[in-house]
C-alpha positions as CSV (number, residue, x, y, z in Angstrom):
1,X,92.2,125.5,78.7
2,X,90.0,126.7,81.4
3,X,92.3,125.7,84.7
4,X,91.4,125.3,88.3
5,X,94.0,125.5,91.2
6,X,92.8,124.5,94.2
7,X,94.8,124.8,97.5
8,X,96.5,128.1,95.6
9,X,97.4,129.7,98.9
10,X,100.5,127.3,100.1
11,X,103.8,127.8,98.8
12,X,103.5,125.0,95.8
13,X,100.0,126.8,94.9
14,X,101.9,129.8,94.6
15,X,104.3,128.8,92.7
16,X,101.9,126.8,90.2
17,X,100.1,130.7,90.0
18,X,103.7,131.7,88.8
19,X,104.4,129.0,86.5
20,X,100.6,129.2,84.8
21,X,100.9,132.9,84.5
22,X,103.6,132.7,81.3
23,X,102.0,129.1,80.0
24,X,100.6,129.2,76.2
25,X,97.7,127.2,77.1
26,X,96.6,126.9,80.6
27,X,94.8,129.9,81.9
28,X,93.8,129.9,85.8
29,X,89.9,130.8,85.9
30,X,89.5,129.4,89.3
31,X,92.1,129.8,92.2
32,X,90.5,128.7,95.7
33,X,91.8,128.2,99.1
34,X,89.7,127.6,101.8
35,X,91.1,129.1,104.6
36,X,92.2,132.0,102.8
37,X,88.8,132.5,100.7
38,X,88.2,136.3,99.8
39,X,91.8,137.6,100.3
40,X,93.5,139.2,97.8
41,X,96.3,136.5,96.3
42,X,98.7,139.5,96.2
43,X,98.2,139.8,99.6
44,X,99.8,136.0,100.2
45,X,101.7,135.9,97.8
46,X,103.3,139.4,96.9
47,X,105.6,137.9,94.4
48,X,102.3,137.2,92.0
49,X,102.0,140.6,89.9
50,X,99.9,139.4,87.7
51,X,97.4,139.0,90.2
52,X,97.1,142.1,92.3
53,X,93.2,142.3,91.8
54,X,92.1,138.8,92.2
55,X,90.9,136.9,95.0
56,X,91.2,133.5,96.3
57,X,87.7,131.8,95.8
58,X,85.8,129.7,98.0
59,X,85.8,125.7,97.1
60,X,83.0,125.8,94.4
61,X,82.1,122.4,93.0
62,X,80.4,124.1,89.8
63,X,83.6,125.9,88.8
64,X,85.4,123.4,89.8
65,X,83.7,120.7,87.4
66,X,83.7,123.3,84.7
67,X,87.7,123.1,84.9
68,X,89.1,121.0,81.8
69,X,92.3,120.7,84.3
70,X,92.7,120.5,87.6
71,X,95.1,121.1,89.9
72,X,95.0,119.6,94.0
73,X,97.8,121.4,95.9
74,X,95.8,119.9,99.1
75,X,97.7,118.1,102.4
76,X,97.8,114.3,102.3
77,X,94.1,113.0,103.3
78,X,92.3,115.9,101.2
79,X,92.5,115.7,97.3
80,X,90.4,112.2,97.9
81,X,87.6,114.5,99.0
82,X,87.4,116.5,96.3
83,X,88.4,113.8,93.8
84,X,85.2,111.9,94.9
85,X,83.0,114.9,93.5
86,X,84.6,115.8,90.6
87,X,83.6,114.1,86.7
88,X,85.7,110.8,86.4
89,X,86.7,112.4,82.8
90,X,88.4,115.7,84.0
91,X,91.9,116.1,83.9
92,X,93.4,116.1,87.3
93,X,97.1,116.2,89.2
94,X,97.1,115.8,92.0
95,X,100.1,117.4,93.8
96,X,99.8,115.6,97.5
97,X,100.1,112.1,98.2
98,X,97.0,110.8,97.9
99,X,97.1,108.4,95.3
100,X,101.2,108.0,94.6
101,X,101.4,104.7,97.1
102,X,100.2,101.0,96.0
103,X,100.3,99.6,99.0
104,X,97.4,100.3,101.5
105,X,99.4,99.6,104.4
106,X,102.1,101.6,103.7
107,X,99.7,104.3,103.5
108,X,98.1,103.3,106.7
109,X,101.5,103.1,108.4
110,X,103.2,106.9,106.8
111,X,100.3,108.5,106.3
112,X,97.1,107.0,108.3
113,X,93.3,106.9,107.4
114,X,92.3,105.2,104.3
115,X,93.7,104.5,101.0
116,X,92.0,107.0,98.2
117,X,94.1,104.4,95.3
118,X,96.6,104.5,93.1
119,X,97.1,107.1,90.1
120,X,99.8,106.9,87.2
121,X,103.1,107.9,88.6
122,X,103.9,111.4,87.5
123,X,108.1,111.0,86.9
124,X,108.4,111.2,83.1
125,X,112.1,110.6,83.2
126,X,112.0,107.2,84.2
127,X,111.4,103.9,82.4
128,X,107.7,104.5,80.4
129,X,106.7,106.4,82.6
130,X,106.1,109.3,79.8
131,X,103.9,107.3,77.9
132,X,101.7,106.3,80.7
133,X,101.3,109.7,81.9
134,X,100.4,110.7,78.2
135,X,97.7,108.3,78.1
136,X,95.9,109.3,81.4
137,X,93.5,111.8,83.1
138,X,94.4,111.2,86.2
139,X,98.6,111.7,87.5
140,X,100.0,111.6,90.8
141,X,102.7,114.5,91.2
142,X,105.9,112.6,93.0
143,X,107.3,113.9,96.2
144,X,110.0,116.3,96.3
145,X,112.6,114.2,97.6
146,X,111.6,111.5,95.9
147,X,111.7,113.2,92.5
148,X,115.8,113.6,93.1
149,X,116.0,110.0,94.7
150,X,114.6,108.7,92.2
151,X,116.1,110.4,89.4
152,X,119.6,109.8,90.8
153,X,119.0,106.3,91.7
154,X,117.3,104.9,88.1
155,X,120.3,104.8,85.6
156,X,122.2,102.8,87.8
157,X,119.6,100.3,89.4
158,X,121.4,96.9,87.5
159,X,124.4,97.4,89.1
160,X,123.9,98.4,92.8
161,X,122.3,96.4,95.6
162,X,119.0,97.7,95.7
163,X,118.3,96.8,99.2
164,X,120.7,98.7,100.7
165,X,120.5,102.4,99.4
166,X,121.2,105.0,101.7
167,X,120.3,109.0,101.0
168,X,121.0,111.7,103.2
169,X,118.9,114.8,102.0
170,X,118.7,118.4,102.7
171,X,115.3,120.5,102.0
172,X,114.4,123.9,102.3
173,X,111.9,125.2,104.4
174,X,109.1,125.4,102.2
175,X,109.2,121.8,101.8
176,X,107.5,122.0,105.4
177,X,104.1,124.1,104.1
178,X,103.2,126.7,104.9
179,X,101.6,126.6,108.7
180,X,103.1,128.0,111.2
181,X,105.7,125.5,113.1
182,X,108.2,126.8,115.8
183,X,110.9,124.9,114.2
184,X,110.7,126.9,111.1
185,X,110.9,130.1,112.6
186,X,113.6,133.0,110.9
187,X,115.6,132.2,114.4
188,X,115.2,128.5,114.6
189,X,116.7,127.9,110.9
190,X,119.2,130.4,110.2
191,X,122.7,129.0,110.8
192,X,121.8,125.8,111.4
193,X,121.0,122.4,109.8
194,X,118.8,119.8,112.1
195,X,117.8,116.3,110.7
196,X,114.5,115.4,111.0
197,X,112.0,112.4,110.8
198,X,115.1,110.5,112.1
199,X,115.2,106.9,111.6
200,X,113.4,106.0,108.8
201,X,109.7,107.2,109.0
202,X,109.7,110.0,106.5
203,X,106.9,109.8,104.6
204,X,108.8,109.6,101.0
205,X,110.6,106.2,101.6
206,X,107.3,103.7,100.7
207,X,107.0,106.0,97.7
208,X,110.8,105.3,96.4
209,X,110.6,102.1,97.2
210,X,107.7,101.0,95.2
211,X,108.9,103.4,92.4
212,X,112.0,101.9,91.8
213,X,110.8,98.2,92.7
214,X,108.4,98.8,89.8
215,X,111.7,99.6,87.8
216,X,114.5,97.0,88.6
217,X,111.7,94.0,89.5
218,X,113.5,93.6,93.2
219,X,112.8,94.8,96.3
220,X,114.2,98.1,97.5
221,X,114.9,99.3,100.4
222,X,115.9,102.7,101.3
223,X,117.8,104.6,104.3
224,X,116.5,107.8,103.9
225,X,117.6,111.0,106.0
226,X,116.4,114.8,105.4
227,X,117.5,117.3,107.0
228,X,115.8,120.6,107.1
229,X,118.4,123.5,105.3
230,X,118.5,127.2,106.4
231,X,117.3,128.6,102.7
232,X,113.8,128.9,101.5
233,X,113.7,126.0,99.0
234,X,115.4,123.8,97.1
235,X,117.1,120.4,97.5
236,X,120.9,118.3,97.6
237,X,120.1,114.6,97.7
238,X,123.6,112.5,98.5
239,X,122.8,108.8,97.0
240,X,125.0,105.9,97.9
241,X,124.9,102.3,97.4
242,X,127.0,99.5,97.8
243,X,128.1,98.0,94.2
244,X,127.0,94.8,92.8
245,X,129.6,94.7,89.6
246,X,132.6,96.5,88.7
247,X,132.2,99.4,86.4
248,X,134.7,102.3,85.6
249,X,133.8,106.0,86.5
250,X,133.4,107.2,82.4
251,X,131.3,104.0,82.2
252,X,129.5,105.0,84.9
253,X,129.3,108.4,83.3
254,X,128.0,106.8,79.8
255,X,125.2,105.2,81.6
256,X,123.6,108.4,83.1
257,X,124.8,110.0,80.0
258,X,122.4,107.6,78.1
259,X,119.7,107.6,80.7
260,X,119.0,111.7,80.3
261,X,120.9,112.6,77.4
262,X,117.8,113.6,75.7
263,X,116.1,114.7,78.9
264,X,115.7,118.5,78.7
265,X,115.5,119.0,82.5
266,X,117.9,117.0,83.6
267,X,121.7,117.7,83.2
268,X,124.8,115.3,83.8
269,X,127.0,117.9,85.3
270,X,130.7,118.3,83.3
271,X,133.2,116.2,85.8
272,X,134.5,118.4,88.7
273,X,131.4,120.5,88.6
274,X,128.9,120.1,91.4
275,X,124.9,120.2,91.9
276,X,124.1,123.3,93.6
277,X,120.2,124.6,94.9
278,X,120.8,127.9,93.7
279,X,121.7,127.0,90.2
280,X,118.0,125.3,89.7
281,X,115.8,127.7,91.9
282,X,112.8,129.1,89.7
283,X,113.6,125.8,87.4
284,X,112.4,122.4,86.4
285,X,115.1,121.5,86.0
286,X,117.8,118.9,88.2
287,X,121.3,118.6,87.9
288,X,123.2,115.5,88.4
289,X,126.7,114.5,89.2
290,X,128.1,111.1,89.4
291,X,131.1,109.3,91.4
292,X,132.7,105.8,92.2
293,X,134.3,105.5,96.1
294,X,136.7,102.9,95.4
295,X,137.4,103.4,99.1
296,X,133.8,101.1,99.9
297,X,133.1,100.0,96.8
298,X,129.9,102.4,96.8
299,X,128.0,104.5,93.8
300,X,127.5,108.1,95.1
301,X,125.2,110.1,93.5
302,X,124.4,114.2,93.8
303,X,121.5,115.7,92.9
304,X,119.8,119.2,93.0
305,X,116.8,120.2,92.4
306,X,113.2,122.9,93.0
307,X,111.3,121.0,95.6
308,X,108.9,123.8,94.5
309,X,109.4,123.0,90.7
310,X,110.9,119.9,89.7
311,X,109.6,118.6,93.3
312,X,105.8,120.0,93.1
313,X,104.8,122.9,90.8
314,X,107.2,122.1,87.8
315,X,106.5,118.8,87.6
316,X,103.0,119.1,87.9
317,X,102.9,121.2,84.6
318,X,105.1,119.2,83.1
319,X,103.0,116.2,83.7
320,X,100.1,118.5,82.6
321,X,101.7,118.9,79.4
322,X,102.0,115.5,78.6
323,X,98.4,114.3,79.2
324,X,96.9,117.8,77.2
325,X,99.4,116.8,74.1
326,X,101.3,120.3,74.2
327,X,104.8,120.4,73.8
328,X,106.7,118.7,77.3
329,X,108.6,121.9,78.3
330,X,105.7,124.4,77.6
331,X,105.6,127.5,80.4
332,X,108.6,125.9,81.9
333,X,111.4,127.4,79.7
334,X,113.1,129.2,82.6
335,X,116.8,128.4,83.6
336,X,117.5,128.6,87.0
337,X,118.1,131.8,89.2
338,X,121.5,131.3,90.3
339,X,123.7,132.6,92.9
């Protein structure tokens, strides 16, 4: 299928380059980036050696409409744009936030400006969500950090208190973009870990929140912290909520057991093994490990994931997959890299 990238010059366009390179069916015939428009890609991203003779392409709304599949790797405000132009019966995912919030003012109050709408929610792992995203054209790609909330939250949302989650998350630096920020300087990050978006205003939390509202039927409400990591990408999400009936660790076990047992990207770690970043970088795929502090009577939760593939690029094929009718894990067979 003829395949359109658009905002190919970031880090998640990059890694959706990687990722389309090796897929059966999806074959990139237009890669733009504005701001980087007649570059070589090679040049931006040297890692693409597939591509040492193309260049990035101007927006063109032609070959962008001629597309059976898009791709929006756009900031938050932009996709809408572009969206608005393209044929209401193209395939689309859309990879910022756009169109993943229901609520207007939430939008308004996270993001500002106006609210494009609201898109099928691209997390195939939860609830229907599969089927939903099968039967559309149009799919908004999750947030990274709320891809492993989520996903660590879901099997166990009938027996926590819901509104009273707490998450304290670490990301890598690519989760920030790719535009130059003092804070993510080489001397800023290494050997040290800094929270950020402190108190509760990181964009993600109105997107978990409705996500797992839609889920359990209650209101949610999350106390989400990320902290920015000294590595490159990937991230450890630490999950804990207060218990709302008694349950035994190897029923606790059995539940996510039955949640994702016949999830391909998404492993129920072995007791006494741990999630770790480097174990699904270069992945779609999330691990998951499980606890029960009898201490305070609290669920924990550990989670690791891509935020550039299970969090962005990964998903976004995955999801792409599912709405073309090929096979779920197709271009996407790669384990992680490891330590």
């Amino acid at each position: 299928m003829r395949t359109a990238v658009i905002g190919a010059s970031g880090y998640t366009g990059g890694e959706l380059l990687r990722l389309l390179g090796s897929h059966p069916h999806l074959r990139p015939t237009f890669i733009s980036a504005h701001s980087n428009a007649g570059e070589l890609i090679a040049n931006v991203h040297p890692q693409l050696v597939g591509y040492e003779n193309i260049s990035f392409s101007a927006f063109n709304l032609d070959e962008a409409r001629e597309s059976e599949i898009v791709f929006l790797a756009m900031p938050h405000g932009e996709s809408a744009k572009i969206v608005a132009q393209l044929s209401p019966e193209q395939i689309i995912v859309d990879l910022g936030a756009d169109y993943r919030l229901e609520s207007a003012h939430s939008w308004k109050k996270y993001y500002g400006g106006e609210h494009a709408g609201t898109w099928t929610y691209g997390l195939p792992e939860v609830a229907d969500n599969r089927s939903l995203i099968s039967a559309s054209s149009k799919v908004a790609n999750p947030g990274c950090y709320a891809t492993s909330i989520a996903l660590g939250t879901y099997p166990a949302l009938n027996l926590i208190d819901v509104s009273d989650i707490v998450v304290v998350a670490a990301s890598g630096t690519t989760g920030a973009g790719r535009s130059a920020k003092t804070a993510l300087l080489g001397s800023e990050v290494m050997n040290s870990l800094s929270s950020y978006k402190f108190g509760g205003v990181h964009q993600h939390t109105p997107e978990i929140e409705e996500g797992l509202k839609r889920v359990s039927g209650k209101e949610v409400g999350i106390s989400f912290t990320p902290i920015l990591a000294p590595m490159p990408r990937g991230i450890l999400a630490t999950i804990t909520a207060r218990l709302s009936r008694k349950i035994s660790t190897s029923g606790l076990r059995e539940l996510y057991a039955d949640a994702y047992g016949s999830e391909y990207f998404v492993s129920l770690l072995a007791e006494g093994q741990m999630p770790r970043t480097a174990s699904v970088v270069g992945s779609n795929h999330v691990q998951i490990q499980v606890a029960i502090d009898e201490h305070s009577d609290r669920l924990v939760v550990s989670v690791a994931i891509d935020n550039l593939g299970k969090g962005a690029a990964g998903q976004a094929i995955q999801n792409a997959n599912l709405m073309c009718g090929f096979v779920e894990s197709a271009g996407l067979m790669s384990a992680g890299i490891g330590a």
